[in-house]
C-alpha positions as CSV (number, residue, x, y, z in Angstrom):
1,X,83.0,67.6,34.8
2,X,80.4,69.4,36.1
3,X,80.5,71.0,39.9
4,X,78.7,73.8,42.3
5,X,81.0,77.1,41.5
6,X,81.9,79.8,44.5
7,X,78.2,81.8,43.8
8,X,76.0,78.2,44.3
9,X,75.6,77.8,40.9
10,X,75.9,74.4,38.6
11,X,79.2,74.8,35.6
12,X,81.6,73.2,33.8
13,X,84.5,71.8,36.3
14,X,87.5,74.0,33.7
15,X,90.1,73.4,36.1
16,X,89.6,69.2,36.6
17,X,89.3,68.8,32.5
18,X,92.6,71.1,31.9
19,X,94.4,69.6,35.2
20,X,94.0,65.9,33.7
21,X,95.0,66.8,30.1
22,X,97.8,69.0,31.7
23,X,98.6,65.9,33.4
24,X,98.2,63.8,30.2
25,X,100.8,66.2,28.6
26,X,103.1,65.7,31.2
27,X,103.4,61.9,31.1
28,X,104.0,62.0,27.6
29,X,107.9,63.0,28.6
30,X,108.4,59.6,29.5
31,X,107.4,58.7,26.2
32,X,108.8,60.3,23.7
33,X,109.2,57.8,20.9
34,X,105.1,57.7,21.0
35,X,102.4,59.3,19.2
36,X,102.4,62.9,20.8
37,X,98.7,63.4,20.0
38,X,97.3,59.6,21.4
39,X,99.3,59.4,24.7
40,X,97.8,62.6,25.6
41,X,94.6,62.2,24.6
42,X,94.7,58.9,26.4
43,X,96.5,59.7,29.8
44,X,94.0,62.8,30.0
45,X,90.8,60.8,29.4
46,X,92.2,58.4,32.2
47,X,92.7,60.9,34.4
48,X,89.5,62.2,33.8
49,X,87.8,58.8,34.2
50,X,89.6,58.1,37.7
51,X,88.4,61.6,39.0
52,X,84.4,60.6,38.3
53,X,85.4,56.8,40.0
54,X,86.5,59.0,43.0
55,X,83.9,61.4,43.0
56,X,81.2,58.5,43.1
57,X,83.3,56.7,45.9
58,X,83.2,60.1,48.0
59,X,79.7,60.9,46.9
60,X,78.1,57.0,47.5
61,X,80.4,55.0,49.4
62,X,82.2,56.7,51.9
63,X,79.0,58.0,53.4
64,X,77.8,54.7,53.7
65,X,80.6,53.7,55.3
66,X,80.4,56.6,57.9
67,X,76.5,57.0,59.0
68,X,77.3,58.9,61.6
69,X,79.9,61.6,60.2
70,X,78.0,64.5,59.2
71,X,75.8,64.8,62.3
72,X,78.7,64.6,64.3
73,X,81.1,67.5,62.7
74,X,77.4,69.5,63.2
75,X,76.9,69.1,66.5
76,X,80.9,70.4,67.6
77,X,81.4,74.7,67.3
Protein backbone atom coordinates (compact mmCIF):
# COMPACT_ATOMS: atom_id res chain seq x y z
CA UNK A 1 0.00 0.00 0.00
CA UNK A 2 2.75 2.08 0.22
CA UNK A 3 5.34 2.63 -3.03
CA UNK A 4 8.25 5.14 -4.45
CA UNK A 5 6.02 7.87 -6.42
CA UNK A 6 7.44 9.58 -9.94
CA UNK A 7 9.57 12.41 -7.69
CA UNK A 8 11.58 9.41 -5.51
CA UNK A 9 9.49 9.86 -2.72
CA UNK A 10 7.75 7.19 -0.29
CA UNK A 11 3.33 7.53 -0.42
CA UNK A 12 0.31 5.85 -0.20
CA UNK A 13 -0.15 3.37 -3.37
CA UNK A 14 -4.06 5.35 -4.20
CA UNK A 15 -4.32 3.67 -7.29
CA UNK A 16 -3.61 -0.37 -6.06
CA UNK A 17 -6.19 0.31 -2.81
CA UNK A 18 -9.02 1.94 -5.29
CA UNK A 19 -8.04 -0.64 -8.29
CA UNK A 20 -8.81 -3.76 -5.73
CA UNK A 21 -12.00 -2.27 -4.20
CA UNK A 22 -12.96 -1.19 -7.91
CA UNK A 23 -12.33 -4.65 -8.56
CA UNK A 24 -14.25 -5.81 -5.41
CA UNK A 25 -17.25 -3.74 -6.78
CA UNK A 26 -17.14 -5.41 -9.88
CA UNK A 27 -17.43 -9.01 -8.72
CA UNK A 28 -20.27 -8.15 -6.72
CA UNK A 29 -22.41 -8.40 -10.28
CA UNK A 30 -22.17 -11.92 -10.12
CA UNK A 31 -23.65 -11.78 -6.92
CA UNK A 32 -26.40 -10.00 -6.59
CA UNK A 33 -28.63 -11.77 -4.14
CA UNK A 34 -25.55 -10.99 -1.51
CA UNK A 35 -24.88 -8.47 0.97
CA UNK A 36 -23.78 -5.42 -1.32
CA UNK A 37 -21.60 -3.88 1.50
CA UNK A 38 -19.63 -7.53 2.63
CA UNK A 39 -18.81 -9.00 -0.89
CA UNK A 40 -17.15 -5.82 -1.54
CA UNK A 41 -15.42 -5.20 1.28
CA UNK A 42 -14.30 -8.81 1.10
CA UNK A 43 -13.27 -9.24 -2.67
CA UNK A 44 -11.31 -5.80 -2.23
CA UNK A 45 -9.43 -6.81 0.87
CA UNK A 46 -8.49 -10.09 -1.20
CA UNK A 47 -7.36 -8.32 -3.79
CA UNK A 48 -5.42 -6.28 -1.71
CA UNK A 49 -3.90 -9.17 0.11
CA UNK A 50 -2.89 -11.06 -3.23
CA UNK A 51 -1.07 -7.81 -4.45
CA UNK A 52 1.33 -7.75 -1.08
CA UNK A 53 1.77 -11.97 -1.67
CA UNK A 54 3.03 -10.77 -5.22
CA UNK A 55 4.95 -7.97 -4.27
CA UNK A 56 6.97 -10.09 -1.61
CA UNK A 57 7.30 -12.96 -4.36
CA UNK A 58 8.86 -10.15 -6.82
CA UNK A 59 10.69 -8.40 -4.05
CA UNK A 60 12.24 -11.84 -2.24
CA UNK A 61 11.83 -14.74 -4.36
CA UNK A 62 12.31 -14.06 -7.84
CA UNK A 63 15.58 -12.53 -7.22
CA UNK A 64 16.75 -15.45 -5.60
CA UNK A 65 15.74 -17.39 -8.17
CA UNK A 66 17.62 -15.17 -10.80
CA UNK A 67 21.24 -14.20 -9.13
CA UNK A 68 22.48 -13.17 -12.07
CA UNK A 69 19.60 -10.91 -13.71
CA UNK A 70 20.31 -7.49 -12.69
CA UNK A 71 23.99 -7.51 -13.51
CA UNK A 72 23.26 -8.77 -16.71
CA UNK A 73 20.42 -6.17 -18.08
CA UNK A 74 23.43 -3.55 -16.67
CA UNK A 75 26.07 -4.64 -18.55
CA UNK A 76 23.90 -4.50 -22.22
CA UNK A 77 23.34 -0.53 -23.76
Amino acid sequence: MICKGDNKKWQFNYSEVIGAFATGAISYTYYPEADRHSVVWQNGLIKLGESAVAGVFQEFVIRKLTPHLQTHAKAQP
